[in-house]
C-alpha angles and dihedrals in degrees: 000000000000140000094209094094118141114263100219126240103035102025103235124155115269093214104036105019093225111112126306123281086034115188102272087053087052093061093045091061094045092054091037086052101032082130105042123042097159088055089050088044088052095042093046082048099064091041091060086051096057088048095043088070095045096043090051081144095048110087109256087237085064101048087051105049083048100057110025105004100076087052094075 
């Protein structure tokens, strides 16, 4: 189980502090989803919905490339 969880509101790592998902949380999605990166691409989705509403002040460039661009 990990301690890179979203803090809520601002979005910030549970177990670094940087931005979520911070880069250890990153890996652990690639390797949890190795199989499955539409499944990773729908879960991160909804995620940047829900922070979208939350980072109304953060550019939405920003908020994609943090959530779904790094997937790629």
């Amino acid at each position: 189980m990990t301690t890179h969880n979203p803090i809520k509101p601002a979005w910030t790592c549970g177990g670094c502090a940087g931005e979520w998902p911070c880069p250890t949380r990153r890996r652990e999605l690639r390797a949890e989803y190795d199989r499955a990166p539409v499944s990773l691409a729908l879960y991160l989705a909804a995620q940047l919905v829900d922070a979208a509403q939350d980072l109304a002040h953060v550019p939405a460039g920003h908020l994609h490339y943090r959530f779904l661009g790094w997937t790629r």
